[in-house]
C-alpha positions as CSV (number, residue, x, y, z in Angstrom):
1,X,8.3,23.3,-23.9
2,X,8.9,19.7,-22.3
3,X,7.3,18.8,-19.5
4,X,9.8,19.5,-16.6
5,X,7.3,17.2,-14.1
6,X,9.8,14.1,-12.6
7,X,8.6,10.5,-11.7
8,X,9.7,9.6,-7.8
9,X,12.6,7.8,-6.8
10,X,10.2,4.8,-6.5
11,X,8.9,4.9,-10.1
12,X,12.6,5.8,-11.4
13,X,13.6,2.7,-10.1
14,X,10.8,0.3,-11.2
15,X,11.5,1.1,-14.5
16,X,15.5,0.7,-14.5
17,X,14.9,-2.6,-12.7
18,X,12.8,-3.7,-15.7
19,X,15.6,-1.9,-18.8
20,X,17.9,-3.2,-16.8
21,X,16.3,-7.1,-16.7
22,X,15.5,-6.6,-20.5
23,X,18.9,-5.5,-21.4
24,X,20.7,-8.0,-19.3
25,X,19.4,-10.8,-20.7
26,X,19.9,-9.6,-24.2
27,X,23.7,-9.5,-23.0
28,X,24.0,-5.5,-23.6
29,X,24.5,-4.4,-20.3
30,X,26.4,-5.3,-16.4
31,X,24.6,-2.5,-14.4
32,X,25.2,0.8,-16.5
33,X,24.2,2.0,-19.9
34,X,27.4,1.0,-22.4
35,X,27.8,1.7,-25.6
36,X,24.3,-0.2,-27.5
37,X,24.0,-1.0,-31.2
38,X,22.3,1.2,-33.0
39,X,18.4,1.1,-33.3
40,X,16.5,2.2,-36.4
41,X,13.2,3.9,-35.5
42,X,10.1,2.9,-36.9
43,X,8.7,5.3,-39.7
44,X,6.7,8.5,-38.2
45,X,8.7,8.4,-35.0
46,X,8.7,11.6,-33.2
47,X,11.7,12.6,-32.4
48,X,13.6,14.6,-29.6
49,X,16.7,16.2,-29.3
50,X,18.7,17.8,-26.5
51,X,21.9,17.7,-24.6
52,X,23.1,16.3,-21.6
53,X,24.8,18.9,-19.2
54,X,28.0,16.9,-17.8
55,X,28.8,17.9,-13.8
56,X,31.8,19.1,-12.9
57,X,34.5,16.4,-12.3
58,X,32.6,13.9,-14.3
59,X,34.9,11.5,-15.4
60,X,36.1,11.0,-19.0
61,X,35.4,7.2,-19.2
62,X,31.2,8.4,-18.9
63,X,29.1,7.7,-22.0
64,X,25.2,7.9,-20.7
65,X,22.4,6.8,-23.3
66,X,19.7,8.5,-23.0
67,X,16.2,6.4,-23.3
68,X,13.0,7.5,-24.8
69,X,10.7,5.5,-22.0
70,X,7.2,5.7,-24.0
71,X,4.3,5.5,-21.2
72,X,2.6,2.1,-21.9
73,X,5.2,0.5,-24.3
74,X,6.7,-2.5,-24.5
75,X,10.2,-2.0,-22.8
76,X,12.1,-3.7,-26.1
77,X,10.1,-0.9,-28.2
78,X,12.2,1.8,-26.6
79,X,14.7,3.7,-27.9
80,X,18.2,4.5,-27.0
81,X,20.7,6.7,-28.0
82,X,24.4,7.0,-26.9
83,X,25.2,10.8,-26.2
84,X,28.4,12.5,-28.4
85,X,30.7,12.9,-26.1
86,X,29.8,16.6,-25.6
87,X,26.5,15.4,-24.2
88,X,24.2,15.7,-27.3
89,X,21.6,13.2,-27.8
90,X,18.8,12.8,-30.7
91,X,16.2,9.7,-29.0
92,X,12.5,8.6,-30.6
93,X,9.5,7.9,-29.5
94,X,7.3,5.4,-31.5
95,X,4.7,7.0,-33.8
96,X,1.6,6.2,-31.8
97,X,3.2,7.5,-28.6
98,X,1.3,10.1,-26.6
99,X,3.8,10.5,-23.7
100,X,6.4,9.2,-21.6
101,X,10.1,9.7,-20.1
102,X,13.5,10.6,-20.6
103,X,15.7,8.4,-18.6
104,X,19.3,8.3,-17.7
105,X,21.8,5.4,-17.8
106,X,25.2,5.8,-17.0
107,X,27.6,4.9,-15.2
108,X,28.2,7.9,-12.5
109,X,25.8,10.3,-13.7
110,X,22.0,10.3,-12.4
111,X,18.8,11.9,-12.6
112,X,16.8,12.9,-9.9
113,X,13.3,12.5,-11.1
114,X,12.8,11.5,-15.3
115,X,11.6,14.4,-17.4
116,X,8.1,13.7,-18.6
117,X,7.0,14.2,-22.3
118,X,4.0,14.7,-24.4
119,X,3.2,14.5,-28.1
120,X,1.8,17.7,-28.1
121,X,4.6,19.5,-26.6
122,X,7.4,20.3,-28.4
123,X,10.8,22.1,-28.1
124,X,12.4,23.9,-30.7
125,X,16.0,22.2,-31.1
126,X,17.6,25.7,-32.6
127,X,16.8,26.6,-28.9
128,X,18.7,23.3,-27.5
129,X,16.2,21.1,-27.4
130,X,15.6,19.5,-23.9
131,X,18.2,20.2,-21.6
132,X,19.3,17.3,-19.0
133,X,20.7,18.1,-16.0
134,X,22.3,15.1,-14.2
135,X,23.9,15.1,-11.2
136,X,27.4,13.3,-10.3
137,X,27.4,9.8,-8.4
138,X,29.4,6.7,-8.1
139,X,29.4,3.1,-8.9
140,X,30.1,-0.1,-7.5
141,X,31.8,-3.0,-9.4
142,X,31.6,-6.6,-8.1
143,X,34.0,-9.4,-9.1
144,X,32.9,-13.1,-7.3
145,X,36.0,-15.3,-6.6
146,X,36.7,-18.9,-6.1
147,X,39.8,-21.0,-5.2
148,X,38.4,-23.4,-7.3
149,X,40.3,-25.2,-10.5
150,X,39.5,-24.2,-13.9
151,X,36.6,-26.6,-14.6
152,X,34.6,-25.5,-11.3
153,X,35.0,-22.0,-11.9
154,X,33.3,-22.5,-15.2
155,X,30.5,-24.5,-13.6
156,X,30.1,-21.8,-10.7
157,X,29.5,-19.2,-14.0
158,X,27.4,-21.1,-14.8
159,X,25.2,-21.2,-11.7
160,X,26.3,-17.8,-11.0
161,X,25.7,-16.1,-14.3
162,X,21.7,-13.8,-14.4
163,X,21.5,-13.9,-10.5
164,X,20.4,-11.1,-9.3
165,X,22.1,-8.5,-7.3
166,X,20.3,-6.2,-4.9
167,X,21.8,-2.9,-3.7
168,X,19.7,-1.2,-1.2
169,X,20.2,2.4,-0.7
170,X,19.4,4.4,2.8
171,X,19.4,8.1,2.9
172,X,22.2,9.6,4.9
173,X,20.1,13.1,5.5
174,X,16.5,13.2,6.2
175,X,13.7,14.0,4.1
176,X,15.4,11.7,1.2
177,X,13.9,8.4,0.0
178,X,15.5,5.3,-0.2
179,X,16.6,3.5,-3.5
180,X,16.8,0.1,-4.9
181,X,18.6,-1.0,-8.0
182,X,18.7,-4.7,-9.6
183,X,21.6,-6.0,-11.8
184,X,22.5,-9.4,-13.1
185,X,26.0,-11.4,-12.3
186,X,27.9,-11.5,-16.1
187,X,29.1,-14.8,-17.4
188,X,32.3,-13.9,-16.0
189,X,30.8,-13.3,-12.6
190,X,31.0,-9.8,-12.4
191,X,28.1,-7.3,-12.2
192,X,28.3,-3.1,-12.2
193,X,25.5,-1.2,-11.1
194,X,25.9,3.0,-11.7
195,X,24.3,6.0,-11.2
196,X,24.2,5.6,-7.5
197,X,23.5,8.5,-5.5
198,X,26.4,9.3,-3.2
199,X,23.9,10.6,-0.1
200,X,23.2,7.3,0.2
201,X,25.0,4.2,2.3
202,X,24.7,1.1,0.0
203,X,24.5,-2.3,0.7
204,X,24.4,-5.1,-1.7
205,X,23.1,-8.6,-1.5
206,X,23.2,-12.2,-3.7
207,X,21.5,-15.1,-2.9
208,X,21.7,-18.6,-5.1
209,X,20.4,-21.8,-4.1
210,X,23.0,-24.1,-2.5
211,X,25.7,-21.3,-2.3
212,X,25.9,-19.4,0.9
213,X,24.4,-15.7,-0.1
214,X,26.9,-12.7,-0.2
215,X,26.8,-9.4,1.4
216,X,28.2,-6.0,1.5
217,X,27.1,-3.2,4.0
218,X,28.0,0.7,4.5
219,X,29.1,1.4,0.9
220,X,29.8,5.1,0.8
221,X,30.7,6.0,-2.6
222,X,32.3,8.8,-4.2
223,X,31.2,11.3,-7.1
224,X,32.9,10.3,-9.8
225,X,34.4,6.8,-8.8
226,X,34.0,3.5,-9.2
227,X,33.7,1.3,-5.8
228,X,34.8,-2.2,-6.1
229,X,33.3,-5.4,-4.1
230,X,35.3,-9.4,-4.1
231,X,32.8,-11.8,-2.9
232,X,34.5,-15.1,-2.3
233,X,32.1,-18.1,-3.2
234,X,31.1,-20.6,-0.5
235,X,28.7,-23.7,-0.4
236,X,28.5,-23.4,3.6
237,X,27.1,-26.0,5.4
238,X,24.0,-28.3,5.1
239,X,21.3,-28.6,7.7
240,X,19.0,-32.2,7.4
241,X,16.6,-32.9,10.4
242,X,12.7,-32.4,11.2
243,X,10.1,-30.5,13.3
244,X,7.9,-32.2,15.7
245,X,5.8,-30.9,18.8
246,X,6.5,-31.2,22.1
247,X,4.9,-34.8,22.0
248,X,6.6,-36.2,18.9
249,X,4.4,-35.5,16.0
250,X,6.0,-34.4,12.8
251,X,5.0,-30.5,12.3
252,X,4.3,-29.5,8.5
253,X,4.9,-26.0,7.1
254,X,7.2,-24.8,10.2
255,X,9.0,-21.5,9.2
256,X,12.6,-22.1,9.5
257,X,15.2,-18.8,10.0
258,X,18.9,-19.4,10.0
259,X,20.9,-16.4,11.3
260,X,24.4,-16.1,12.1
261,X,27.1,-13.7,12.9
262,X,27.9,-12.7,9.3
263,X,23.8,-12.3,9.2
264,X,22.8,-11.2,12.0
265,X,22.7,-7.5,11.4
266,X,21.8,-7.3,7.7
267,X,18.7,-6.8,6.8
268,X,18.2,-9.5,3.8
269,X,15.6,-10.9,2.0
270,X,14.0,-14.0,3.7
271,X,15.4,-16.2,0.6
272,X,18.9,-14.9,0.9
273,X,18.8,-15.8,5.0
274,X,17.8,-19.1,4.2
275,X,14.6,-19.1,4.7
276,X,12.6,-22.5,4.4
277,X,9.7,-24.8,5.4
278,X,9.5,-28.4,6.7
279,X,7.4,-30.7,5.0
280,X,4.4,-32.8,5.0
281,X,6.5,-35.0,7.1
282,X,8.1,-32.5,9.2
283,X,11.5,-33.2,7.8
284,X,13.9,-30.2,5.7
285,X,16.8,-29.6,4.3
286,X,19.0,-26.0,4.5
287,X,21.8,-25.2,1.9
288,X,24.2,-22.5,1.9
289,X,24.2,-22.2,5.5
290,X,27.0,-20.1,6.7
291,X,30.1,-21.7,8.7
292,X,30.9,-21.0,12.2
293,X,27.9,-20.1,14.7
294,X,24.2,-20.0,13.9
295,X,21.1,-20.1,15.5
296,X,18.1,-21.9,13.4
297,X,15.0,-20.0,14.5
298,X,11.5,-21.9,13.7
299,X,8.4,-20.7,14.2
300,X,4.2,-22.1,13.4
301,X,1.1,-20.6,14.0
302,X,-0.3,-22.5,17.3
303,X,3.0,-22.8,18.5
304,X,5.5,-21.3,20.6
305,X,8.4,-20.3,18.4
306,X,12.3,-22.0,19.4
307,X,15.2,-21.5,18.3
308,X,19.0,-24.5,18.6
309,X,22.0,-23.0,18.6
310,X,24.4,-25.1,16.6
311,X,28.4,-24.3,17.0
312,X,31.4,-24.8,14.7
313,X,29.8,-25.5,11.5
314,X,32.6,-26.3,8.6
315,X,32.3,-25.7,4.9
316,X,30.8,-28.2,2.9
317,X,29.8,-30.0,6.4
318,X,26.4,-32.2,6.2
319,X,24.6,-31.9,9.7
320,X,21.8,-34.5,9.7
321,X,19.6,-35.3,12.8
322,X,18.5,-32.4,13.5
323,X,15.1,-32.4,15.4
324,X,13.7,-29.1,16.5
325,X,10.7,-29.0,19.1
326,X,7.9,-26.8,18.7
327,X,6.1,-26.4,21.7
328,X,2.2,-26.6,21.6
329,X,2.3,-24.1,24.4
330,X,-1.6,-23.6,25.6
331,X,-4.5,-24.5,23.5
332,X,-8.2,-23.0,23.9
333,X,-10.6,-25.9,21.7
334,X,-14.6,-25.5,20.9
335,X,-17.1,-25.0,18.5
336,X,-18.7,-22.1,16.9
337,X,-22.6,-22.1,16.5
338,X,-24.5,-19.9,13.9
339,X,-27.6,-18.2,15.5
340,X,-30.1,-21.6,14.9
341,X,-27.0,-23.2,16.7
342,X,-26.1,-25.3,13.8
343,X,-22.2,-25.7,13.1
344,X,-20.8,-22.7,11.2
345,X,-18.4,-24.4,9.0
346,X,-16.1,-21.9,7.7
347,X,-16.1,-19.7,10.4
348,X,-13.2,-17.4,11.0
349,X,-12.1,-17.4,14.4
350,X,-9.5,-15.0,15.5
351,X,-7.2,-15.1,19.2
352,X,-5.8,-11.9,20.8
353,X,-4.0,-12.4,23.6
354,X,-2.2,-9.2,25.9
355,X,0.9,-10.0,27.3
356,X,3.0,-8.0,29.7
357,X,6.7,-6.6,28.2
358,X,5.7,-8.7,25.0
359,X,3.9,-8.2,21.9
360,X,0.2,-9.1,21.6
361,X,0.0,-12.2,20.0
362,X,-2.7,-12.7,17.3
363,X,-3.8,-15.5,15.3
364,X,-6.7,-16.9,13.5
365,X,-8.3,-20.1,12.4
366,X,-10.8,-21.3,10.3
367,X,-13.8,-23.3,12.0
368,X,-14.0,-27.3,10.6
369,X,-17.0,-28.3,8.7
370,X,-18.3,-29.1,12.8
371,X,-17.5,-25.9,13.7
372,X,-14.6,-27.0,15.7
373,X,-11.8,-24.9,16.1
374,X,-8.1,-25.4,18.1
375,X,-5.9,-22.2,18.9
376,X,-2.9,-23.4,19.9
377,X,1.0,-21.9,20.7
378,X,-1.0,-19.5,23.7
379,X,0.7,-18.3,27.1
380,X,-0.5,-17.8,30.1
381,X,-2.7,-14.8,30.0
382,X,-6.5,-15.0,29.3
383,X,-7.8,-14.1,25.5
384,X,-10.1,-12.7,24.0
385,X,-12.0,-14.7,20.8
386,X,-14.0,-13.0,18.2
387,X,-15.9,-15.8,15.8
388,X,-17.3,-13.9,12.2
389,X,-19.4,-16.0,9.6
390,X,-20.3,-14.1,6.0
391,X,-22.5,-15.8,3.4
392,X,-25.0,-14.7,1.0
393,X,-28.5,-14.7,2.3
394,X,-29.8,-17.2,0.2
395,X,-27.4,-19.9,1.6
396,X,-28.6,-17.8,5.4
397,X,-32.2,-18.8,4.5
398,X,-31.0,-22.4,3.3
399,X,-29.1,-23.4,6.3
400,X,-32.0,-22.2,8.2
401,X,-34.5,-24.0,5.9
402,X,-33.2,-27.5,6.9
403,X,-33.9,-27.1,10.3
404,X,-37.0,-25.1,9.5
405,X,-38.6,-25.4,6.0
406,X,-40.9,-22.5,6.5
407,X,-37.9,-20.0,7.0
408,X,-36.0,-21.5,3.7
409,X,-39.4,-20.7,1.7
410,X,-39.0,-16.9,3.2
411,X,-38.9,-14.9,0.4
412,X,-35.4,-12.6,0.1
413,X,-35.6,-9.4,-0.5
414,X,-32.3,-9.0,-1.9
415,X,-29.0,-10.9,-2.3
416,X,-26.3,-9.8,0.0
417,X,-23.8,-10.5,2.5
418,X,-25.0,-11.5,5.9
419,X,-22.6,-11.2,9.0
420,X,-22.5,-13.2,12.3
421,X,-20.3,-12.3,15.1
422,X,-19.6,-13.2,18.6
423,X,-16.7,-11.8,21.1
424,X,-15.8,-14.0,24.3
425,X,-13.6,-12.1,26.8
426,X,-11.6,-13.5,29.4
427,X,-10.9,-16.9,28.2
428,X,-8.4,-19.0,30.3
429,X,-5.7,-19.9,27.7
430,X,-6.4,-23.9,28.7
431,X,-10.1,-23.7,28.0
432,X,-11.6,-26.5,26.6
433,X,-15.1,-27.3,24.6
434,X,-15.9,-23.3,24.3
435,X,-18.9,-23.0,23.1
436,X,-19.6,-19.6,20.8
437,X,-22.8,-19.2,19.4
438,X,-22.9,-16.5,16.7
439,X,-25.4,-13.8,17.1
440,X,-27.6,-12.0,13.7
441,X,-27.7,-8.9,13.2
442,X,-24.4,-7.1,14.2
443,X,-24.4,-5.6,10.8
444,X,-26.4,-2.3,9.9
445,X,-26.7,-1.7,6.2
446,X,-28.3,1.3,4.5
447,X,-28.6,3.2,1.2
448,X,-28.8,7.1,0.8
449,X,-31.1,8.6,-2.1
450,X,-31.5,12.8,-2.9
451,X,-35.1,13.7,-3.0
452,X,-35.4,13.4,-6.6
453,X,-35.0,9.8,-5.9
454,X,-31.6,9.4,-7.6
455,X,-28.8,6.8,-6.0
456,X,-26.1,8.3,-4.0
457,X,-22.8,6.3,-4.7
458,X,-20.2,8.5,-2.9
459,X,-20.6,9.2,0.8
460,X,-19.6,8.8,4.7
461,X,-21.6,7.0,6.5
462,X,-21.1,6.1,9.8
463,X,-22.6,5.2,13.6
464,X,-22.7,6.5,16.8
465,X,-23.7,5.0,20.3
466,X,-27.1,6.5,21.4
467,X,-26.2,9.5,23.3
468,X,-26.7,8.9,27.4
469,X,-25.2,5.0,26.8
470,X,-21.2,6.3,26.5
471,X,-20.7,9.9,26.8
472,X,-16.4,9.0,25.4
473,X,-17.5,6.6,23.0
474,X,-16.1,7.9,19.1
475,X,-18.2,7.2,16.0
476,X,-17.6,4.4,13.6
477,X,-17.0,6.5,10.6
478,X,-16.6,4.6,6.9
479,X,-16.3,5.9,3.1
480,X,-18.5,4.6,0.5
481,X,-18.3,4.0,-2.8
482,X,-21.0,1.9,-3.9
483,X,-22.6,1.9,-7.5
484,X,-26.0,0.8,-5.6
485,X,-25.2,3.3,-3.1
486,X,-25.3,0.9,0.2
487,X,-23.2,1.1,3.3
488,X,-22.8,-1.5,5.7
489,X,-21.6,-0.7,9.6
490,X,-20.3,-3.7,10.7
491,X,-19.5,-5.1,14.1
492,X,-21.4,-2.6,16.3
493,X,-21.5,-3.8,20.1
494,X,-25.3,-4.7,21.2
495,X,-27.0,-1.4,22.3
496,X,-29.0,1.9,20.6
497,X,-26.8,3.0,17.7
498,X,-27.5,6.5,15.6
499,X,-26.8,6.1,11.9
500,X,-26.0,8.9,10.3
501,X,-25.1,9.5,6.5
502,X,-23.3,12.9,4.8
503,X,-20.9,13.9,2.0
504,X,-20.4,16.3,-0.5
505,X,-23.2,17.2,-2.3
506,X,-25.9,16.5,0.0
507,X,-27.1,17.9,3.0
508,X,-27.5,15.1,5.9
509,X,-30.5,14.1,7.3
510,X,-30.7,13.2,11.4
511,X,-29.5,10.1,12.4
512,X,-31.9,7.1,12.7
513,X,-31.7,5.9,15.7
514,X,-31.1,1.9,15.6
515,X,-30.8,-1.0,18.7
516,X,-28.4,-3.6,17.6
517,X,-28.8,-6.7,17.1
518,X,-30.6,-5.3,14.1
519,X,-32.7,-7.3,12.0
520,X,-35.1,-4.7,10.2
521,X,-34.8,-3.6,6.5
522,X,-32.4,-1.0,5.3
523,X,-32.1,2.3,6.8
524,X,-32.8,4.9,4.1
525,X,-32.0,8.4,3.9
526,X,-33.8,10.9,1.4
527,X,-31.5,13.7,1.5
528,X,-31.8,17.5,0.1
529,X,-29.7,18.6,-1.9
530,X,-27.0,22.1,-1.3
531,X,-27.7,25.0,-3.6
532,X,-26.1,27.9,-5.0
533,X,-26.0,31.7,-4.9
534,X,-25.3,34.2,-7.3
535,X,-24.8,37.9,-8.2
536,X,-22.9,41.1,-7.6
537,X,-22.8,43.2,-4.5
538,X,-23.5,46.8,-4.8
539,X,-23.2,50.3,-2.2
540,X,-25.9,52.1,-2.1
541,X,-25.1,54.4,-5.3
542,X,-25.4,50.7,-7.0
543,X,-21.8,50.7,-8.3
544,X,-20.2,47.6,-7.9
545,X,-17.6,46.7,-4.9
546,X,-15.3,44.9,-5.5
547,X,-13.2,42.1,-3.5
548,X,-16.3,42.3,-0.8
549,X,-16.3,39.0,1.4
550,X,-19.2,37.5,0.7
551,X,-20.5,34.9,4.0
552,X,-23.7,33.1,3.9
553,X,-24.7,31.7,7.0
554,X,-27.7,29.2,8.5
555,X,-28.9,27.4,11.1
556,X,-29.7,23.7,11.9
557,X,-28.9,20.7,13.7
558,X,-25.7,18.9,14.6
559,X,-25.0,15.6,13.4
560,X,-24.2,14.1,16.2
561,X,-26.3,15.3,19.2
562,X,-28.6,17.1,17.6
563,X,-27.8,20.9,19.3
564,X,-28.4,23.7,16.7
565,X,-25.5,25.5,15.7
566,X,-24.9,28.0,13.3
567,X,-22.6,27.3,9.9
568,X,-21.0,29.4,7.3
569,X,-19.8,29.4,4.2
570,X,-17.4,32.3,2.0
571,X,-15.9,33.5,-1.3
572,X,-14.4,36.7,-2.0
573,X,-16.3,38.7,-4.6
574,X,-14.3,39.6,-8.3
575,X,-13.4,42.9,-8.9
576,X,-16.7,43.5,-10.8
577,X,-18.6,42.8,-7.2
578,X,-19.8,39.4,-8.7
579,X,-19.7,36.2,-6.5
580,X,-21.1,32.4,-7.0
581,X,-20.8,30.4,-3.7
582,X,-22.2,26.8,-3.7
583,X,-22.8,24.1,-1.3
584,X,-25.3,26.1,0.5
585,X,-27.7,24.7,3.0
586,X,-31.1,24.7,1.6
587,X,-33.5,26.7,3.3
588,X,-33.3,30.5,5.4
589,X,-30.0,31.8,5.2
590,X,-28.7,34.7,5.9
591,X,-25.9,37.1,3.9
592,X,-23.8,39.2,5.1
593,X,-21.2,41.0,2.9
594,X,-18.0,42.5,4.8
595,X,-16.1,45.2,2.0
596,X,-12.2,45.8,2.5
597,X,-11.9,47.9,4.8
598,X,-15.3,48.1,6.1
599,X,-18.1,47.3,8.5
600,X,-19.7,43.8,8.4
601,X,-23.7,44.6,6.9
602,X,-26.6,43.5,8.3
603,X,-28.1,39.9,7.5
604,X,-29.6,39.8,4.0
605,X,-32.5,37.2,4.2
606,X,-32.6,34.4,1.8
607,X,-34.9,30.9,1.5
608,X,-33.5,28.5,-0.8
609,X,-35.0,24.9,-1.3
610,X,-33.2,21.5,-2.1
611,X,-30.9,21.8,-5.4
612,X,-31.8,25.5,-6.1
613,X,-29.5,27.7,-8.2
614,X,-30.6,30.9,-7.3
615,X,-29.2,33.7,-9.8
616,X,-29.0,37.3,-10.0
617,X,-29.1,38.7,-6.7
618,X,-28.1,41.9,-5.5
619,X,-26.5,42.9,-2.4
620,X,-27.1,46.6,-2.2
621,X,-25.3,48.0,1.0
622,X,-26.7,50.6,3.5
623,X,-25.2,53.9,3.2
C-alpha cells in the first residue's frame, strides 16, 4: 500500500512556493493549479493512479491537478495531471525515481500533509488506487488598480507583473501551525492564491521598489469561496536627507525604519516597510513612503537609536533635507592585550550592559590591529566587557616568538585552537584607555579513549567547580562529536575545576580534578567499557518462567561528588524465561529476578570486566 506518512505544513509549503515560482514564470499558473498542457512521461515511468475524494460543498468551478513531487528531482521534471471531473487522476514518476509525494493544487481544496511514495510500494488500481482525501478551503483573488491613463497602466504591469505576493496564515485554534504561500502578480495585475485553509486569518503583503507596498490583514475565508482583495497603486512620498552624530559627522550603514499608521500594526517584511541604509556619506534616499504621518526610526551599533516624526506627507511629494542625529550616547575606549601584552589584533570584544525597565543592551566589536577598541551608543549604567582571542597555536607560538625567539622555536605538540579571555566587571560607561590583558589557559581540552585504546567520537563531557569552592554552582555540560574524539570546555572562571567525561557506551571514569588557568597537556580518560548479560531464568524444577523482571544492580561512585550509590538496570524476560540486558557496569553485580506475581529473589552474584558479553546464565529460583 502507499505510504500514508505526510510532510509538515512547513515542508508542504516550501515545495508549493518553489511549483508555484516554476510554473509562474512559465505563465501556467496565478496562485492555483489550472488546467496544464499535457505532459508526456519519459519511457519506464512508474505510474500511479487514484482518485481524489471531493468534500462536500465543493464547488463546481474546482479542477485540482494532482503532482507527482519525485524526492530529489528537478521541479520541471515533475508530472502533473488534471483530475476527471469525478476526481480520478493517473500521475508518473520518472523511471529512476525511488520516492517522493503526492501533492495537491487547486483552487479550494487542500491537503493537510502530502502522501509519501516509494518505488517499492505499490497499490493495486482494481482496488482504487491511492485515495486522496482533501479537505475544503477558500481562496483569495487580488486585482491592483490605478487611476492612471492607458499608457501608465501598461507601464505599472510592467513593473508590477512576477512580484511576489506573500500571504501569511495564523492559526485561529491552538496547537495548529502557521502557513505561508507565495504567488506572482499576472501581466494584468492580478494574482490568486488557493487552497487556503479556512482556520486560519490571512494577511497578504506586496512590496516593489518605488511603489508604496500593499497590505491586507484579517482575511477570514470561507470553505468553498473565493475572497477578493483591490489594492490601489501608489508611489507615496520620497524621503532624501543624511545621518550624522551628535557632532556633525556623516554616519555610514545607519538602519533606517519608516512606519506609519497604515504600517504600524502589520507585521511586514523589513523590505516591504522600507527598510534602508545610509551611505558611505551618511546620505539616503526612501521611496514608496506612505502619505500622511510617519515616523523614520534609525538605529547603529554604538549609538543611541532616534526616531523624527514627519507630518502631512503628500503623494508623489519629494522631502529633501532631512538630517537625522544619532546620538553617540557613552563610549568606553581601550586596548586589549594578549597574555605577553602584545596587541591582540582581532580581538572580539563584547559589551553587556543591565538596564532598569529596559532591555539589556549587547554589542560587540572587533579589536584594531593595536588592539584598540571603542563601544559606543552606552547609558548610564556600568558594563561588563568580556575580550576573547582564538588562533591556531602555531601563530600563538609565533606572536610569542618575536618577543621571545626561544618560545617560537618551542616545539608544538599539535595544531589547535588556542583561546584567550578576559571579563572586566563594573566598568563606568565613560571609561577611557581600559586596559584588558587577556589571560591563557581558560580553555580545558581533552580526549576520551576505551581501554582497548580505540578513539571515542561521541560523548558528554563537561566541568564542574571543585566541590567546597560553590556548593550552587551547576556543571558546564557539552556534547561531542569529534572524529579525534576531543572536547574543549571553554571559558571556565579561574579556580579548581573537575572534568568529567561519560556517554553511552562507556562507563565514566572520576573526574580529574583541574585549577584553571590551565596550561598542562590534555586530560585523558581510558574508560571501560559496559557489558552484557544473557540467559533464561528458571524455578527450581528448572522449567522456564516466563515474563520474570529481570534487574541487575551495582555499586560505584557518583559522578559528581564522588558518594557511592547504588544503580540498576531492567528488561522483562520472553515468555521462554530468556533475557539479554546490556549496558551493564563492569564488574560485581548483583541479579535479582522478581516473577509476576511473586517475591523479589535474593542477589545472584556476578563479576563482569570491561566489554564482556557474558552468555548462558541461569537464574534458578529458590523453592
Amino acid at each position: 500500500m502507499a505510504r500514508v506518512a505526510r510532510r509538515s505544513y512547513d515542508e508542504r509549503v516550501k515545495t508549493s512556493i518553489l511549483a508555484v515560482r516554476v510554473l509562474a514564470f512559465a505563465g501556467l499558473v496565478s496562485g492555483f493549479a489550472p488546467r496544464v498542457a499535457a505532459q508526456v512521461p519519459p519511457s519506464g515511468s512508474r505510474f500511479v493512479e487514484g482518485i481524489v475524494e471531493f468534500p462536500k460543498g465543493t464547488p463546481t468551478d474546482e479542477s485540482p491537478t494532482v503532482v507527482a513531487d519525485a524526492t530529489g528531482m528537478a521541479q520541471f521534471e515533475q508530472h502533473r495531471a488534471v483530475c476527471t471531473p469525478d476526481g480520478k487522476f493517473r500521475v508518473a514518476f520518472a523511471p529512476d525515481a525511488t520516492s517522493g509525494w503526492l501533492r495537491l493544487e487547486a483552487r479550494y481544496l487542500y491537503l493537510e500533509r502530502d502522501v509519501a511514495w516509494r518505488s517499492d510500494e505499490t497499490v493495486d488500481p482494481a482496488l482504487g488506487g491511492v485515495v486522496l482525501k482533501p479537505l475544503l478551503g477558500g481562496a483569495v483573488r487580488g486585482t491592483l488598480t490605478s487611476t492612471a491613463d492607458a499608457a501608465a497602466v501598461e507601464a505599472l504591469a510592467a513593473r508590477f507583473a512576477g512580484a511576489t505576493v506573500e500571504l501569511v496564515g495564523t492559526p485561529l485554534q491552538p496547537g495548529a501551525n502557521p502557513e505561508t504561500r507565495r504567488v506572482r502578480v499576472d501581466a494584468h495585475l492580478g494574482f490568486e492564491c488557493g487552497g487556503l485553509a479556512p482556520d486560519h486569518e490571512w494577511s497578504a503583503t506586496l512590496a516593489v521598489p518605488g511603489f508604496v507596498p500593499l497590505f491586507a490583514e484579517s482575511l477570514l475565508l470561507k470553505p468553498g469561496e473565493v475572497t477578493s482583495v483591490r489594492w490601489p497603486i501608489r508611489h507615496g512620498a520620497t524621503l532624501v536627507g543624511r545621518v550624522v552624530d551628535d557632532a556633525g559627522v556623516p554616519v555610514s550603514g545607519a538602519d533606517l525604519d519608516v512606519l506609519s499608521d497604515e504600517l504600524l500594526f502589520v507585521s511586514v517584511p523589513a523590505e516591504v516597510a522600507g527598510h534602508r541604509r545610509s551611505d558611505a556619506r551618511g546620505e539616503f534616499t526612501l521611496t514608496g513612503v506612505p502619505v500622511g504621518r510617519v515616523t523614520l526610526h534609525a538605529h547603529r551599533d554604538g549609538y543611541w537609536p532616534t526616531h523624527v516624526v514627519l507630518d502631512e506627507l503628500r503623494e508623489d511629494e519629494t522631502r529633501a533635507g532631512l538630517v537625522v542625529v544619532l546620538p553617540t550616547g557613552n563610549v568606553v575606549t581601550g586596548r586589549v592585550l594578549d597574555p605577553e601584552r602584545r596587541p591582540a589584533a582581532g580581538a572580539r570584544v563584547r559589551v553587556v550592559q543591565a538596564r532598569t525597565n529596559a532591555p539589556t543592551l549587547e554589542r560587540e566589536v572587533v579589536a584594531g590591529a593595536d588592539g584598540s577598541f571603542r563601544l559606543g551608543g552606552l547609558y548610564d549604567a556600568r558594563v561588563t566587557i568580556t575580550a576573547v582571542l582564538e588562533l591556531d597555536a602555531p601563530a600563538a607560538n609565533e606572536a610569542r616568538g618575536a618577543s621571545d625567539p626561544a618560545a617560537g622555536r618551542r616545539a608544538v605538540r599539535a595544531p589547535q585552537r588556542l583561546r584567550w579571555r578576559a571579563v572586566v566587571d563594573g566598568v563606568e560607561p565613560d571609561r577611557r584607555d581600559l586596559e584588558i590583558v587577556l589571560v591563557p589557559g581558560l580553555t580545558v581540552r581533552g580526549r576520551v579513549f576505551d581501554d582497548l585504546g580505540r578513539t571515542i567520537t561521541r560523548y558528554k563531557a563537561g566541568a564542574r567547580r571543585a566541590i567546597g569552592t560553590d556548593p550552587h554552582a551547576q556543571p558546564i555540560v557539552i556534547d561531542v562529536d569529534d572524529p579525534e574524539g576531543q572536547f574543549e570546555l571553554r571559558d571556565l572562571e579561574p579556580g579548581e575545576w573537575d572534568v568529567f567525561a561519560y556517554g553511552r557506551g562507556i562507563v565514566y571514569a572520576p573526574p580529574r580534578r583541574v585549577t584553571v588557568p590551565y596550561t598542562g597537556e590534555d586530560v585523558v580518560f581510558v574508560v571501560r567499557r559496559p557489558a552484557s548479560v544473557s540467559g533464561i531464568v528458571l524455578d527450581a524444577r528448572r522449567e522456564p518462567v516466563a515474563k520474570a523482571l529481570v534487574e541487575i544492580a551495582w555499586d560505584r561512585p557518583q559522578l559528581i561528588g564522588g558518594a557511592m550509590s547504588t544503580e540498576t538496570t531492567s528488561v522483562t524476560a520472553a515468555a521462554d524465561g530468556r533475557f539479554e540486558v546490556t549496558e551493564v557496569f563492569p564488574g560485581a553485580v548483583r541479579v535479582l529476578v522478581t516473577p509476576v506475581g511473586g517475591q523479589k529473589s535474593r542477589a545472584y552474584p556476578l563479576e563482569l570486566t570491561s566489554g564482556a558479553t557474558r552468555s548462558g546464565v541461569e537464574i534458578v529460583l529458590d523453592p
